[in-house]
VEXDREN-2710 file (C-alpha; in Angstrom, 1 decimal):
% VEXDREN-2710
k/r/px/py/pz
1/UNK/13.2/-11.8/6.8
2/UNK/9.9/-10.6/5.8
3/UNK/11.2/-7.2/8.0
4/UNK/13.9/-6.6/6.1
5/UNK/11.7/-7.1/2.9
6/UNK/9.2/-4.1/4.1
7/UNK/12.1/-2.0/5.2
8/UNK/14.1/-2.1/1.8
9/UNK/10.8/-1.8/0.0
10/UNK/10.4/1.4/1.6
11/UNK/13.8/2.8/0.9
12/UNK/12.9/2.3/-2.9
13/UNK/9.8/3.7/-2.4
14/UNK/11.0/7.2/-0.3
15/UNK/14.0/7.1/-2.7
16/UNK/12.0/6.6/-6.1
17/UNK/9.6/9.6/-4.7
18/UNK/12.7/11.6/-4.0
19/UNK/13.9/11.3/-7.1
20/UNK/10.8/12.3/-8.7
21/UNK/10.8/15.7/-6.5
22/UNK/14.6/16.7/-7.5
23/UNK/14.3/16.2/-11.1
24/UNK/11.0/18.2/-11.4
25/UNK/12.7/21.3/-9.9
26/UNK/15.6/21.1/-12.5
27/UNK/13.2/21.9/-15.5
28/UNK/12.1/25.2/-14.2
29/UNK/13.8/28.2/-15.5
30/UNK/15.3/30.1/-12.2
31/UNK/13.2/33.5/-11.3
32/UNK/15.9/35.8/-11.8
33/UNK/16.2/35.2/-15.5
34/UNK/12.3/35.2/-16.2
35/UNK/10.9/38.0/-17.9
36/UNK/12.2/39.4/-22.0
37/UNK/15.8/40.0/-22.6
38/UNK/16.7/42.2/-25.8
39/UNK/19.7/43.8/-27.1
40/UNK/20.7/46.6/-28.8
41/UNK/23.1/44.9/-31.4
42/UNK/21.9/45.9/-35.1
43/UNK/21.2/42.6/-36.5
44/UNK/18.9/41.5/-33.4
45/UNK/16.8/45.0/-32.7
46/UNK/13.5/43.2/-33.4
47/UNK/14.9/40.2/-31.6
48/UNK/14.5/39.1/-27.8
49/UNK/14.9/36.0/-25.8
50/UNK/11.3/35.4/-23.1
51/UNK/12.4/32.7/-20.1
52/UNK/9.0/32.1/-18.2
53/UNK/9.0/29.0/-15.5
54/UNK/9.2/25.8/-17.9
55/UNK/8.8/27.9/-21.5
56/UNK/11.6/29.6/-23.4
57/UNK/10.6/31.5/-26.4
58/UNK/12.8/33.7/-29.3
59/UNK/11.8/36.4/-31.2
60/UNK/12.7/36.0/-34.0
61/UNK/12.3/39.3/-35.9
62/UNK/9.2/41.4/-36.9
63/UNK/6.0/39.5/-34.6
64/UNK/7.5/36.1/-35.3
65/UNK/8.5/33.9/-32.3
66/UNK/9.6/30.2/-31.7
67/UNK/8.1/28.5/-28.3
68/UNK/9.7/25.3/-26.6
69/UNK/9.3/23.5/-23.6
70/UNK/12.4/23.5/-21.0
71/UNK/13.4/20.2/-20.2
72/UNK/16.2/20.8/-18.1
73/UNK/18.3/24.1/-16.2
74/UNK/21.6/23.2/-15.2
75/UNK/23.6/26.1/-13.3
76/UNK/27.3/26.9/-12.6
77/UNK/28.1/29.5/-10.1
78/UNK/31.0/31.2/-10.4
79/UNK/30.3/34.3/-8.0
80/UNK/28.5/37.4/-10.5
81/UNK/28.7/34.7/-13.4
82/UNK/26.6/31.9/-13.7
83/UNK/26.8/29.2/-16.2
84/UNK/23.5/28.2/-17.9
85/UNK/22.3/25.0/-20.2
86/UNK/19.1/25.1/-20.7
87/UNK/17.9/22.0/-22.6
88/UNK/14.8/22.4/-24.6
89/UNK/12.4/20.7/-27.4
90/UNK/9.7/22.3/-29.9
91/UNK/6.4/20.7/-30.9
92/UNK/7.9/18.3/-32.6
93/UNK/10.3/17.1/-29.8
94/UNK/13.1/18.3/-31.3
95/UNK/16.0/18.7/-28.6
96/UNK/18.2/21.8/-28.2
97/UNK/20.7/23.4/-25.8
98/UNK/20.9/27.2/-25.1
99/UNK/23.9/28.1/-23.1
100/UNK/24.3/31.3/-21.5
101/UNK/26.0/33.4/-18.8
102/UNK/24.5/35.7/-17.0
103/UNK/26.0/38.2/-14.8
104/UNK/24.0/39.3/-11.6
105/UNK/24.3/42.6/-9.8
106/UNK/22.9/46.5/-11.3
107/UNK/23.4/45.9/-14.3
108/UNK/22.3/42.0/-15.6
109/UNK/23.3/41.0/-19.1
110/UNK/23.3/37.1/-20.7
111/UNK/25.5/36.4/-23.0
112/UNK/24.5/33.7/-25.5
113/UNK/28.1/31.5/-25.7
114/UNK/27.2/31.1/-30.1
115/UNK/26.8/35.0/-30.1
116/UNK/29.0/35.8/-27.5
117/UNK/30.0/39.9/-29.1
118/UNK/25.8/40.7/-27.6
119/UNK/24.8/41.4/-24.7
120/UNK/20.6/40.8/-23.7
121/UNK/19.9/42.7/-21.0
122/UNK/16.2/42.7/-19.2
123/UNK/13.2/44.6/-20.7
124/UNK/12.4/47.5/-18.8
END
């Protein structure tokens, strides 16, 4: 009995640690998006989206930008398209979504899905 005991004591344990690994993986944002994305759309010029490991940041005209912490990544892949949510929260733990796709090969754009007429591509 007391075997038994130990060896579903340890399951928890390896499975409670393996949980722990997984889920702090799934908060980093992915390396092929990091870096500043901008567009050329006329109302957004002075405006640009910044993904850096667990930080998202928007410009949000002139030298004014809005930081948050990235709480979650989730990814679809759909071949050259993949499906982003990014959950995220300010300061003040205020919780947000960004969705996204963003198409791989040449020439990478995102496409934000509440703007989805612009397209970011990556700062040269």
């Amino acid at each position: 009995m007391k075997k038994i005991i130990w060896w579903v004591s340890g399951l928890i344990l390896i499975a409670g640690l393996l949980v722990f690994v997984l889920n702090r993986g799934a908060c980093r944002i992915p390396a092929k998006l990091n870096g500043m994305w901008v567009t050329t759309a006329v109302d957004y010029t002075d405006r640009y989206l910044f993904f850096q490991d667990e930080s998202l940041v928007f410009g949000t005209g002139g030298n004014t930008r809005d930081y948050y912490h990235v709480n979650r990544v989730r990814e679809e892949d759909n071949g050259p398209e993949i499906h982003y949510i990014i959950d995220y929260e300010n300061d003040q733990k205020a919780k947000h979504k960004l969705k996204f796709v963003f198409t791989q090969g040449h020439n990478e754009t995102i496409k934000v899905s509440h703007l989805d007429d612009i397209l970011w591509t990556r700062k040269k």
